[in-house]
C-alpha positions, 0 to 999 in steps of 0.5 A: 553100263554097256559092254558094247565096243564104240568105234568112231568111223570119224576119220582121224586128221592131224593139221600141218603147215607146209612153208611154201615160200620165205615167210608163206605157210600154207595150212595142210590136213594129213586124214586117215585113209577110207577103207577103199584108198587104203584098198588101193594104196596096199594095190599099189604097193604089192605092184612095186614088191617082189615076192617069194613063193610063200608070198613073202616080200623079200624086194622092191622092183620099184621106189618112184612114189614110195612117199608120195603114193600113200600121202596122196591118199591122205594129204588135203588142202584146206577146201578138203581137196586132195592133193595130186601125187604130181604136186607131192613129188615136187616137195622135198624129200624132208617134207614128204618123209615128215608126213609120211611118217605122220600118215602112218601113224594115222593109218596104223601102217607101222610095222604091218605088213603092207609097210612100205618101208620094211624093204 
């Protein structure tokens, strides 16, 4: 029996489906993040914070994209193609919160520090 650790580097993915019109679905991967995008998301995130002088976040200076930002990192089409933060604005704001929520949980961003939602 080994002792040793096994860490998959297969990215989790959860398959959803957006209804695009009355009765048109259109079938969705929500992926984890690579360690570059999640690099880029946090970036992206600290620009739109206000901190203290301990680094603390104690605001946000800017909402726009709040959803769309990290689910344009992680929502793909059915080619295996992103989809671009300009098309996810365009969705409700039930549809992107839903999978925000499931990127999230995905990509383990529940809580940390990096939350988006925190403040």
């Amino acid at each position: 029996m080994s002792d040793a650790v096994r860490i998959s580097v297969l990215r989790k993915s959860q398959p959803v489906e957006l209804e695009v019109a009355e009765g048109d679905v259109v079938r969705y991967a929500v992926k984890e993040m690579t360690g570059a995008q999640r690099d880029e998301y946090f970036n992206k995130t600290a620009q739109r914070t206000t901190r203290d002088a301990n680094g603390e976040v104690i605001g946000m200076k800017d909402y726009k994209g709040l959803y769309s930002t990290l689910l344009s990192f992680c929502v793909y089409d059915a080619d295996g193609k992103p989809i671009p933060e300009s098309k996810i604005q365009e969705w409700p704001d039930t549809a992107q919160k839903a999978l925000f929520e499931i990127a999230r949980d995905l990509n383990g961003l529940k809580g940390d520090k990096g939350d988006d939602e925190k403040n």
